[in-house]
KEDRENVEX-796475 format. One record per atom (N, C-alpha, C): x negated, y negated, z negated; residue in one letter. Coordinates in steps of 0.2 Angstrom, whole numbers, plus 2048, in hexadecimal, padded with zeros to 3 digits. Last residue first. Example, Ala and Ser with C-alpha at 12.3 -4.5 7.8 and 13.67 -1.06 7.14 Angstrom:
<rec><c1>7C0</c1><c2>80B</c2><c3>7DD</c3><rest>S</rest></rec>
<rec><c1>7BC</c1><c2>805</c2><c3>7DC</c3><rest>S</rest></rec>
<rec><c1>7C0</c1><c2>800</c2><c3>7D9</c3><rest>S</rest></rec>
<rec><c1>7BE</c1><c2>81C</c2><c3>7D9</c3><rest>A</rest></rec>
<rec><c1>7C2</c1><c2>816</c2><c3>7D9</c3><rest>A</rest></rec>
<rec><c1>7BE</c1><c2>810</c2><c3>7D9</c3><rest>A</rest></rec>
END
This chain:
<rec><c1>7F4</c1><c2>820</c2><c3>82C</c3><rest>X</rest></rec>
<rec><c1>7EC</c1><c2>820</c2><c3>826</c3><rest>X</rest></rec>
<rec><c1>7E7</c1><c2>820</c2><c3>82F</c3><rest>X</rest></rec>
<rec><c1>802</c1><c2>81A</c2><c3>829</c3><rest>X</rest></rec>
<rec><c1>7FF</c1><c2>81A</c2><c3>82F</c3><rest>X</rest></rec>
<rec><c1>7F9</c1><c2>81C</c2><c3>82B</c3><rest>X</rest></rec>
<rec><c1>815</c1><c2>81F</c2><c3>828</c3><rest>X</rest></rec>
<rec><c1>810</c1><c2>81D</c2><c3>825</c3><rest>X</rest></rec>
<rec><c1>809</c1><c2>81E</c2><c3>829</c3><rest>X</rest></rec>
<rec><c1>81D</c1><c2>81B</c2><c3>838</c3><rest>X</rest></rec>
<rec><c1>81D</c1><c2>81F</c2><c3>831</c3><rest>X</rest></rec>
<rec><c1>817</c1><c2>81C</c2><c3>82E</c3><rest>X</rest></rec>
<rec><c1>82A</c1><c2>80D</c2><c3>83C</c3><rest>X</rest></rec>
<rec><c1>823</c1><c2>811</c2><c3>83F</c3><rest>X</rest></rec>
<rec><c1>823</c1><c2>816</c2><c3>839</c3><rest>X</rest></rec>
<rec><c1>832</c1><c2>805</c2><c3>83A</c3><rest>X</rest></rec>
<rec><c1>831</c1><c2>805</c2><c3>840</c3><rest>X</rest></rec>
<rec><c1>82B</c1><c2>80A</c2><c3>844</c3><rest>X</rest></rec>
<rec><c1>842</c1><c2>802</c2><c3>82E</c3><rest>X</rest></rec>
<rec><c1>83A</c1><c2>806</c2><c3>82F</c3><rest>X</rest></rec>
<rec><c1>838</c1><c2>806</c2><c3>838</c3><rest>X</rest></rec>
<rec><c1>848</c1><c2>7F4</c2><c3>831</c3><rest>X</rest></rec>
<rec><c1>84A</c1><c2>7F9</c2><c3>832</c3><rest>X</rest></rec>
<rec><c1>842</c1><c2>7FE</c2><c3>82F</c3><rest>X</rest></rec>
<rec><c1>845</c1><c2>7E2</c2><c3>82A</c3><rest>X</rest></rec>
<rec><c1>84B</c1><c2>7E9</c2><c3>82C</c3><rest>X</rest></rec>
<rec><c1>848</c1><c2>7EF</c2><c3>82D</c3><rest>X</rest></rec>
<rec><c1>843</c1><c2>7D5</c2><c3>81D</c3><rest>X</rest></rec>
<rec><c1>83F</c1><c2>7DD</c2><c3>823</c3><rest>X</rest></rec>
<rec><c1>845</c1><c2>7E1</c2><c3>824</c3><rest>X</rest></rec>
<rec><c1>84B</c1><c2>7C8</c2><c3>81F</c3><rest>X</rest></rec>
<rec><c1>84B</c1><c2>7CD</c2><c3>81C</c3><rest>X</rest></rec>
<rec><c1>847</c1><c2>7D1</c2><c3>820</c3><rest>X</rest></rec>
<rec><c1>849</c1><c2>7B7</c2><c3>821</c3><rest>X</rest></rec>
<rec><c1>848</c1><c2>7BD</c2><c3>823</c3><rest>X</rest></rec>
<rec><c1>848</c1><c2>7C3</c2><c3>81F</c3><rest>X</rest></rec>
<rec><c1>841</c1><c2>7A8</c2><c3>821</c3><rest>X</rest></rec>
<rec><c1>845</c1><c2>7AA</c2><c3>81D</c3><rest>X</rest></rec>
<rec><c1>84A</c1><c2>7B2</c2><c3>81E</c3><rest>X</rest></rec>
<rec><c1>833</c1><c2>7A5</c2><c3>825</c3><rest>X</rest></rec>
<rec><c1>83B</c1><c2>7A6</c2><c3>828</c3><rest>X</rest></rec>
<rec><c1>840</c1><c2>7A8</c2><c3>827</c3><rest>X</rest></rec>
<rec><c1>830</c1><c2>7A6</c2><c3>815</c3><rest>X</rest></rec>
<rec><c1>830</c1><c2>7A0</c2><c3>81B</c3><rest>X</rest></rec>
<rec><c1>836</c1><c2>79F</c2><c3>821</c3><rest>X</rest></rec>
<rec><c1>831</c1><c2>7B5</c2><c3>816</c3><rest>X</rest></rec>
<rec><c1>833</c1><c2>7AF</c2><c3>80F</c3><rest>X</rest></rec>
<rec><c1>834</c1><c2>7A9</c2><c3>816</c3><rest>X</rest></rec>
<rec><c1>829</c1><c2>7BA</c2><c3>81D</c3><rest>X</rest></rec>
<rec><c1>82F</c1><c2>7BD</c2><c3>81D</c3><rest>X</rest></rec>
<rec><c1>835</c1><c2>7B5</c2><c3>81A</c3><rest>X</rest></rec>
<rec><c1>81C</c1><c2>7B6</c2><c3>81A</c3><rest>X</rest></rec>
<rec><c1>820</c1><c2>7B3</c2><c3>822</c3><rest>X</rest></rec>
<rec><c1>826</c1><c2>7B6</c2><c3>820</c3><rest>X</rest></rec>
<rec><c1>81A</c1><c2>7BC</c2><c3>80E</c3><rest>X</rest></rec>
<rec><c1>81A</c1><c2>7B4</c2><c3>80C</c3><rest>X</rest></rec>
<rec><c1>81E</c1><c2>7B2</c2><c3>813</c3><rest>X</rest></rec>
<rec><c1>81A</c1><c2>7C9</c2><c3>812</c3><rest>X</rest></rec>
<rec><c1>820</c1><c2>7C8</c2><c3>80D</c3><rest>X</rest></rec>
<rec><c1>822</c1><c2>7C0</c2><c3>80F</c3><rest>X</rest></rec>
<rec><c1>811</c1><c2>7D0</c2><c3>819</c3><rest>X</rest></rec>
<rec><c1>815</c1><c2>7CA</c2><c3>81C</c3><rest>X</rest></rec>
<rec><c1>81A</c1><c2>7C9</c2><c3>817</c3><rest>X</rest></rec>
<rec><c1>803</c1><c2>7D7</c2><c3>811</c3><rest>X</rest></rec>
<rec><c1>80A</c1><c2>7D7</c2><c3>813</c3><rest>X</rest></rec>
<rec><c1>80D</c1><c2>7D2</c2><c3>816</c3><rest>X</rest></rec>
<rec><c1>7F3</c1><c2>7DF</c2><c3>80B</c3><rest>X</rest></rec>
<rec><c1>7F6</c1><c2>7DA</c2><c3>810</c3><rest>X</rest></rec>
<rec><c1>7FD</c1><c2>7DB</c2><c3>813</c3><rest>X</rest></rec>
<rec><c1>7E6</c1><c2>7E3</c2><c3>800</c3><rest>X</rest></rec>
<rec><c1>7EF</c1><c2>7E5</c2><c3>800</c3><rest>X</rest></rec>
<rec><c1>7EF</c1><c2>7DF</c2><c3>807</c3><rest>X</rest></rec>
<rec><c1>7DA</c1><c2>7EC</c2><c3>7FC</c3><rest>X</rest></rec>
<rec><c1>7DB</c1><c2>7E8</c2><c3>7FF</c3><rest>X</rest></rec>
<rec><c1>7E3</c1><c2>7E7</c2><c3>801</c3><rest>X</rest></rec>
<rec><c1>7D6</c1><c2>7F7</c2><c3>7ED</c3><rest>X</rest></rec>
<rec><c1>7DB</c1><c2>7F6</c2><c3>7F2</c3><rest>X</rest></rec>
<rec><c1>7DC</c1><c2>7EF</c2><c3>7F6</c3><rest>X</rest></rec>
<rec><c1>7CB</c1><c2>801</c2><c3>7E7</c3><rest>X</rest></rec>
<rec><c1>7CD</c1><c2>7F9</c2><c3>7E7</c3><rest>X</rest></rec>
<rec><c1>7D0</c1><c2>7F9</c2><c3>7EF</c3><rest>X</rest></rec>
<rec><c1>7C8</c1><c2>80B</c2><c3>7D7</c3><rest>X</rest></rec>
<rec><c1>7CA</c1><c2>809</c2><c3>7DD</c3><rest>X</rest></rec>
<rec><c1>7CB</c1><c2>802</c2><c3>7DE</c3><rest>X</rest></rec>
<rec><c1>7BA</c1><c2>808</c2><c3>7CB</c3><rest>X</rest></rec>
<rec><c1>7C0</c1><c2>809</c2><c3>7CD</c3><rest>X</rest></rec>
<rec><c1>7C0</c1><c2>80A</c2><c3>7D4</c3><rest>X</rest></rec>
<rec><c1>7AD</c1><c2>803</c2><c3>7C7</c3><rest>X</rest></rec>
<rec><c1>7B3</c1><c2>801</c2><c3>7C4</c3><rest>X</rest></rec>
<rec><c1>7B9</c1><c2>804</c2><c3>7C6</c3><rest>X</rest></rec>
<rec><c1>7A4</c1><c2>80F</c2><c3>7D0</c3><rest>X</rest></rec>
<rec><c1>7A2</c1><c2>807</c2><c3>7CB</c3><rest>X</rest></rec>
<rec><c1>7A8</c1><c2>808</c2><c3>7C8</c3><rest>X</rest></rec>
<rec><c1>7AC</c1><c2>818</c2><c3>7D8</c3><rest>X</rest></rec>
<rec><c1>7A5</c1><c2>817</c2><c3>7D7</c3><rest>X</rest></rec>
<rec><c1>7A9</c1><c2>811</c2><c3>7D1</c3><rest>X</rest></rec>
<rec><c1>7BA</c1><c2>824</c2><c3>7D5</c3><rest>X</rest></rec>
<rec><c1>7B9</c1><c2>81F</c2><c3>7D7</c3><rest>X</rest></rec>
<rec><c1>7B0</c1><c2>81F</c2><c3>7D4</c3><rest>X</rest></rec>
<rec><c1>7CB</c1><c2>82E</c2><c3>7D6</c3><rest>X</rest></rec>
<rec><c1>7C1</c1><c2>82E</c2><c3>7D6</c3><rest>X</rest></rec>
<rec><c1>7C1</c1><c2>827</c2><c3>7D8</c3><rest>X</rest></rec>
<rec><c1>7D6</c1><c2>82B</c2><c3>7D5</c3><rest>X</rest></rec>
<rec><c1>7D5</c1><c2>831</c2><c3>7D5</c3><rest>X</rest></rec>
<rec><c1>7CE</c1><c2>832</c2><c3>7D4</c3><rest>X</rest></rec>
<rec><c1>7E2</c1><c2>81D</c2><c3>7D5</c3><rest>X</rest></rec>
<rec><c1>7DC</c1><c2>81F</c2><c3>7D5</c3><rest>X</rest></rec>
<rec><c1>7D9</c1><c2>825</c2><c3>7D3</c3><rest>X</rest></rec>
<rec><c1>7F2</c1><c2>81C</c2><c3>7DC</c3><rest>X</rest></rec>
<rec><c1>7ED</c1><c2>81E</c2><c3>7D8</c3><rest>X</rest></rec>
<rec><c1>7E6</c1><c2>81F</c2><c3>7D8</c3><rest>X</rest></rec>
<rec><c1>800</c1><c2>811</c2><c3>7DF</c3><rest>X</rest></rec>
<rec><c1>7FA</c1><c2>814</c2><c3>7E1</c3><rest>X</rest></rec>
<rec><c1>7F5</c1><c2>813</c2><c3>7DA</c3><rest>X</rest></rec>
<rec><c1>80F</c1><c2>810</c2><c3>7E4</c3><rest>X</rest></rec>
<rec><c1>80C</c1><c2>811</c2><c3>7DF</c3><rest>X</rest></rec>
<rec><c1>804</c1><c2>814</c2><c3>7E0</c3><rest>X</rest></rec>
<rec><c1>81B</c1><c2>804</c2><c3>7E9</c3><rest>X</rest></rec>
<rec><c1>815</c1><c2>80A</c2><c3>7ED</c3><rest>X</rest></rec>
<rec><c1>812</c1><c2>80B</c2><c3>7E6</c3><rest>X</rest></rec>
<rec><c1>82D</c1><c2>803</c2><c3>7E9</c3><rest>X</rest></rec>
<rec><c1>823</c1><c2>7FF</c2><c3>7E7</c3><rest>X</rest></rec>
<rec><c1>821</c1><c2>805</c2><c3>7E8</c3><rest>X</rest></rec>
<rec><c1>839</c1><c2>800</c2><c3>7F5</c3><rest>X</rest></rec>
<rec><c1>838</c1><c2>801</c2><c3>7ED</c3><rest>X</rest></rec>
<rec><c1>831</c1><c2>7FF</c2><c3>7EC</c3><rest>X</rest></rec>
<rec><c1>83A</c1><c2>7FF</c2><c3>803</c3><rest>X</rest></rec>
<rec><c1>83F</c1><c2>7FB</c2><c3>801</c3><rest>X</rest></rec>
<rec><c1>83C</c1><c2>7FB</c2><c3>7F8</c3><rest>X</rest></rec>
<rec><c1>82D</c1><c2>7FC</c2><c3>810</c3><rest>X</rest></rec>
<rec><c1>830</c1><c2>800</c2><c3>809</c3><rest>X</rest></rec>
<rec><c1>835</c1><c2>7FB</c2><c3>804</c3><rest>X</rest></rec>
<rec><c1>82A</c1><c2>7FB</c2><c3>820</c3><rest>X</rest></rec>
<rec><c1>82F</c1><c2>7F8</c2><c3>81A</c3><rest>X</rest></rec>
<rec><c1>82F</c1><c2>7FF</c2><c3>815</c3><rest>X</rest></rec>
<rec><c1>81C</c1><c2>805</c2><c3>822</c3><rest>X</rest></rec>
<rec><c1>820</c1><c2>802</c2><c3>823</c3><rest>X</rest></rec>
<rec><c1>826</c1><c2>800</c2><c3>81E</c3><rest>X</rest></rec>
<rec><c1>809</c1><c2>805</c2><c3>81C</c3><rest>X</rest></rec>
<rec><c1>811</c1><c2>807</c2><c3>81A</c3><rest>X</rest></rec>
<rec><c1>816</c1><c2>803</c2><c3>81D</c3><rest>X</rest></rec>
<rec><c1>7FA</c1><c2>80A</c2><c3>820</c3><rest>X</rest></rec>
<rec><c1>7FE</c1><c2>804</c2><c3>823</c3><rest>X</rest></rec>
<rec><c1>806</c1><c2>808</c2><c3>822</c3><rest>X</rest></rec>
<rec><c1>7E8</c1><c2>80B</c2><c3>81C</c3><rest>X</rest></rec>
<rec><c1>7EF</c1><c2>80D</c2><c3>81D</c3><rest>X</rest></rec>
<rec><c1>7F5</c1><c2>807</c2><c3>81B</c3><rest>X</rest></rec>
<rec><c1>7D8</c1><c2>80E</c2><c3>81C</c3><rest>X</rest></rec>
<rec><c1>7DC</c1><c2>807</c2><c3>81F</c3><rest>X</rest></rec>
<rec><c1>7E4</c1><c2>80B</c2><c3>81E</c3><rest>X</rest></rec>
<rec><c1>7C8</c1><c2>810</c2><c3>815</c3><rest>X</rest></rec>
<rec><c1>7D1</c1><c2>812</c2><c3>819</c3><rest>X</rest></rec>
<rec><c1>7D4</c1><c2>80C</c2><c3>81A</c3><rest>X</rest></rec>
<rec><c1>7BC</c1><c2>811</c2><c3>80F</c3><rest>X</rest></rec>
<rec><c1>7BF</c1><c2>80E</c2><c3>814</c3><rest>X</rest></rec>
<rec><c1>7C4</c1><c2>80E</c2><c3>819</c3><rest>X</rest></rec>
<rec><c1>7C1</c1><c2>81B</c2><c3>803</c3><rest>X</rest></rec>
<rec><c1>7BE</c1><c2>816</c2><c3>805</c3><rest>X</rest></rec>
<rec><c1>7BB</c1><c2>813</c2><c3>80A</c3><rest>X</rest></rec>
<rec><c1>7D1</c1><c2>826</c2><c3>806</c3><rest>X</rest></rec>
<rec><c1>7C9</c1><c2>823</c2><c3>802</c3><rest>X</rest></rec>
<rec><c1>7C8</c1><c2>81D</c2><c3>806</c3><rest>X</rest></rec>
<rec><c1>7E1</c1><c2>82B</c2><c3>801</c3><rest>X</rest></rec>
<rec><c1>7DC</c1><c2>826</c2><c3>806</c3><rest>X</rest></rec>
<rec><c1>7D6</c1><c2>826</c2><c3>801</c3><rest>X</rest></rec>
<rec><c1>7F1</c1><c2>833</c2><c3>805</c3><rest>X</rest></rec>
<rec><c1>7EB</c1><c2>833</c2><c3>800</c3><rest>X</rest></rec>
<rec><c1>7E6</c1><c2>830</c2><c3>806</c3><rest>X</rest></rec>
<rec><c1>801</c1><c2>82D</c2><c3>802</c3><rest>X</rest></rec>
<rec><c1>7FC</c1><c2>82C</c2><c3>807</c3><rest>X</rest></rec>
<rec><c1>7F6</c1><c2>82D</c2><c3>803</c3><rest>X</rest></rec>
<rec><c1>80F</c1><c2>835</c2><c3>800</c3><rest>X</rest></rec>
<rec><c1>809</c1><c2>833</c2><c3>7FE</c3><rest>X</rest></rec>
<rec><c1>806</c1><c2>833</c2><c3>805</c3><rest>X</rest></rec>
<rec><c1>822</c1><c2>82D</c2><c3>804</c3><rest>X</rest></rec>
<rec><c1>81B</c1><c2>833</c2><c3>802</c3><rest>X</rest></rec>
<rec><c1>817</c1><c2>830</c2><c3>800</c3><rest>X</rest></rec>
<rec><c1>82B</c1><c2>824</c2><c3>807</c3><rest>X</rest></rec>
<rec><c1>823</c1><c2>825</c2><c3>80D</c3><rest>X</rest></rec>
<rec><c1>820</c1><c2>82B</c2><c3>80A</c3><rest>X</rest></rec>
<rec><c1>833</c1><c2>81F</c2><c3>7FD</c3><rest>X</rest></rec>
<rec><c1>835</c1><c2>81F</c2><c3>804</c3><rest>X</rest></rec>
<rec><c1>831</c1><c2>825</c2><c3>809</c3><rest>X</rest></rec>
<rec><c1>82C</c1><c2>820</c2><c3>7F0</c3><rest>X</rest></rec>
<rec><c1>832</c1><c2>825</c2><c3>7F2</c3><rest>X</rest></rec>
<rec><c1>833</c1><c2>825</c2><c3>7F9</c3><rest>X</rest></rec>
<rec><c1>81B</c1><c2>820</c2><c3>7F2</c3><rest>X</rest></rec>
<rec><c1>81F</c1><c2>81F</c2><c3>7F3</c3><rest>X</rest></rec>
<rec><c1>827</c1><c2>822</c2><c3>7F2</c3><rest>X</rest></rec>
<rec><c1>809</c1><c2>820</c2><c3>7ED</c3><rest>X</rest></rec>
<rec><c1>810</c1><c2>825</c2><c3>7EE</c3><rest>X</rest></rec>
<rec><c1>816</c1><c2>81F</c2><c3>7EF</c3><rest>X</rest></rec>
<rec><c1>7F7</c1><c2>822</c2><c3>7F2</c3><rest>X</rest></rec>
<rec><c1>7FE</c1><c2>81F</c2><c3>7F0</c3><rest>X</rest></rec>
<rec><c1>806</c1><c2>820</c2><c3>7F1</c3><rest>X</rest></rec>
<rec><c1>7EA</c1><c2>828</c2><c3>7EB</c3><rest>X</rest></rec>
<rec><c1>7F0</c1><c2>828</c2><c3>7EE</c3><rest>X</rest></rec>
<rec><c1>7F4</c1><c2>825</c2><c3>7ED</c3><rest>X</rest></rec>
<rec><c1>7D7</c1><c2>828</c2><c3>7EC</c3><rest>X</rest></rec>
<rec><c1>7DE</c1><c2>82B</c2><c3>7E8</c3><rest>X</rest></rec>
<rec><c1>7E3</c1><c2>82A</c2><c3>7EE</c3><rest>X</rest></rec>
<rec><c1>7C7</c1><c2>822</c2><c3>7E9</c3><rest>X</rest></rec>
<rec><c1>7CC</c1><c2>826</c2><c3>7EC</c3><rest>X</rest></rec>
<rec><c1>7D1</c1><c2>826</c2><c3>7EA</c3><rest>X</rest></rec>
<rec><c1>7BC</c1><c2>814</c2><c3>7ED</c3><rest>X</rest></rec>
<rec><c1>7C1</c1><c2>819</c2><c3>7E9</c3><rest>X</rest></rec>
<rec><c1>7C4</c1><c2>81D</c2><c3>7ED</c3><rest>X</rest></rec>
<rec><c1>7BE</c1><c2>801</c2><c3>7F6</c3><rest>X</rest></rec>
<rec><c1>7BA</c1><c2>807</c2><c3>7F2</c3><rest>X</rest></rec>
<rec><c1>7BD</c1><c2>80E</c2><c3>7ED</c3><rest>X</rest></rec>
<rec><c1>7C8</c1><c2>800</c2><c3>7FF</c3><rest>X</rest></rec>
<rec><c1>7C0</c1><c2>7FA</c2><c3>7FE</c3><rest>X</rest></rec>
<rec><c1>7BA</c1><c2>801</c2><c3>7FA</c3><rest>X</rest></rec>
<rec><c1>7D2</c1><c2>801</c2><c3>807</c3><rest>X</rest></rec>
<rec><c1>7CF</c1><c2>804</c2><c3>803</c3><rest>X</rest></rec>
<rec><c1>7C9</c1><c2>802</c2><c3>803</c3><rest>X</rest></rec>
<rec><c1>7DF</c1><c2>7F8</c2><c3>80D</c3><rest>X</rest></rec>
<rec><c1>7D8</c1><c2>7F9</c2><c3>810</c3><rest>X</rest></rec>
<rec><c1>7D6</c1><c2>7FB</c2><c3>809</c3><rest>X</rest></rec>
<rec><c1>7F0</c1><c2>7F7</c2><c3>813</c3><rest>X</rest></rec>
<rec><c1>7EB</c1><c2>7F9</c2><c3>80B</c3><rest>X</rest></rec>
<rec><c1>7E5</c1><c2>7FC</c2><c3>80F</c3><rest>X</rest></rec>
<rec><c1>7FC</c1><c2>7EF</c2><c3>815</c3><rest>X</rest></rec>
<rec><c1>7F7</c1><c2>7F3</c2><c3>818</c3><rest>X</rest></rec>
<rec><c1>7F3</c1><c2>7F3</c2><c3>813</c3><rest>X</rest></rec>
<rec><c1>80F</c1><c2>7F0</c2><c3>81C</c3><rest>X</rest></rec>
<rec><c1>80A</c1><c2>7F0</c2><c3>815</c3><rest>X</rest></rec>
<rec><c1>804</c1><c2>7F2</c2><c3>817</c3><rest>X</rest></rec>
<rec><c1>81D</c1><c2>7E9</c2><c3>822</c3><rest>X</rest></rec>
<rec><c1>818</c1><c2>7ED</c2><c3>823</c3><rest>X</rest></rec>
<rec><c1>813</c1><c2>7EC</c2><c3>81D</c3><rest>X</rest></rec>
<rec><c1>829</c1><c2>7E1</c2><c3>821</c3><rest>X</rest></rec>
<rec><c1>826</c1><c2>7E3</c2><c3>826</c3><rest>X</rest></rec>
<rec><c1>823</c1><c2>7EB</c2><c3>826</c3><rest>X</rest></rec>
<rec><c1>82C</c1><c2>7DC</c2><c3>80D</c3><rest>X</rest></rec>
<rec><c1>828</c1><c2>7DD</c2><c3>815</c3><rest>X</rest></rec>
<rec><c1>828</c1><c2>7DF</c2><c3>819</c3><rest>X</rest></rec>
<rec><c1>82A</c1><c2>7D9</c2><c3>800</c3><rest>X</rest></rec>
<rec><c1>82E</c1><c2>7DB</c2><c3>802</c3><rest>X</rest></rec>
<rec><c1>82E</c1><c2>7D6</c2><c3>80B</c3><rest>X</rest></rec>
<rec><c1>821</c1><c2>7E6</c2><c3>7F7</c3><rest>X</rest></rec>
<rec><c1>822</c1><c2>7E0</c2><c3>7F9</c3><rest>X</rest></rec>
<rec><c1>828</c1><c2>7E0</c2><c3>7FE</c3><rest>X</rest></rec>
<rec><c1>818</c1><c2>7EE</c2><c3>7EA</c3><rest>X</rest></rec>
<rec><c1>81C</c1><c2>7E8</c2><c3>7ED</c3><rest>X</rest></rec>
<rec><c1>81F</c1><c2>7E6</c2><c3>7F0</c3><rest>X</rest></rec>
<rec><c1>80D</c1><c2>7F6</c2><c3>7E0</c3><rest>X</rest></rec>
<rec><c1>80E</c1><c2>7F1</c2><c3>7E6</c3><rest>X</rest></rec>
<rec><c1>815</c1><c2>7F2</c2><c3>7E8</c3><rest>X</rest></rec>
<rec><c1>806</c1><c2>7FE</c2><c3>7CF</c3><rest>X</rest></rec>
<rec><c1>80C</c1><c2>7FC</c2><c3>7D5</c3><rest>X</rest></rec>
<rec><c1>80A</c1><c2>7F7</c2><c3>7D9</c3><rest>X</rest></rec>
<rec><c1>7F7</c1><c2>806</c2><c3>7CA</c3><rest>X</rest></rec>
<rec><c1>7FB</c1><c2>802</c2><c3>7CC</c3><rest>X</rest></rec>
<rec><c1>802</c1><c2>802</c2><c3>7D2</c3><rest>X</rest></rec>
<rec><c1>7EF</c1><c2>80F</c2><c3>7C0</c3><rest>X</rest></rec>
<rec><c1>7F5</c1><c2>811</c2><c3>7C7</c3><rest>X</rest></rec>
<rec><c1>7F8</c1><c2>809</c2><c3>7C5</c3><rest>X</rest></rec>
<rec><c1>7DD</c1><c2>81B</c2><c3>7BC</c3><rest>X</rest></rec>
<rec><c1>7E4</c1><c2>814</c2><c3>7BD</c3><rest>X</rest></rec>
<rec><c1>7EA</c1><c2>815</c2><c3>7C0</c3><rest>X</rest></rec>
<rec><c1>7D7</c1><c2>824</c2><c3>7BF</c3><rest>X</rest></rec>
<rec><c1>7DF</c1><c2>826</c2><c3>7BB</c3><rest>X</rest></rec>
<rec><c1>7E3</c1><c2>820</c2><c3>7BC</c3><rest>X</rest></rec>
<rec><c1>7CA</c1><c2>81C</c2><c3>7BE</c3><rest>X</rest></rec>
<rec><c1>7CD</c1><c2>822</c2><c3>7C0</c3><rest>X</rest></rec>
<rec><c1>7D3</c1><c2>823</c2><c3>7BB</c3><rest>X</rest></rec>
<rec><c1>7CC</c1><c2>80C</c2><c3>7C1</c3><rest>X</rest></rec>
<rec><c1>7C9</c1><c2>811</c2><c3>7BD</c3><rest>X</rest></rec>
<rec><c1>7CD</c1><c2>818</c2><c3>7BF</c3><rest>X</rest></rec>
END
């Protein structure tokens, strides 16, 4: 719904957030804001703290954010993410 704000996570590589439906932003203290609509794709490198993202406008119910990280491959091969290797990508 419009005003929502959720936090995300993770400890990874890289972050991608497909914007399913909505608008708004996502902040970070590492990265800035990234402001996205509906159909976006954006891709955070390692963030060491949580991404906060908000919904500004939305149809039906709200925003919806499709989330994808390698935390789970990080985990496994038991691995820390290193360095940032790119900037924030929309």
């Amino acid at each position: 719904r419009v005003g929502e704000k959720i936090e995300t996570s993770a400890r990874a590589t890289s972050q991608a957030f497909y914007v399913i439906r909505g608008t708004g932003v996502s902040e970070s203290a590492e990265h800035g804001k990234v402001h996205w609509s509906s159909g976006d794709m954006f891709v955070l490198p390692v963030t060491q703290g949580t991404v906060l993202h908000k919904c500004i406008e939305a149809e039906l119910d709200g925003a919806a954010l499709y989330w994808i990280h390698d935390e789970p491959l990080m985990d496994y091969l038991g691995v820390e993410p290193g360095r940032k290797k790119f900037e924030p990508t929309l």
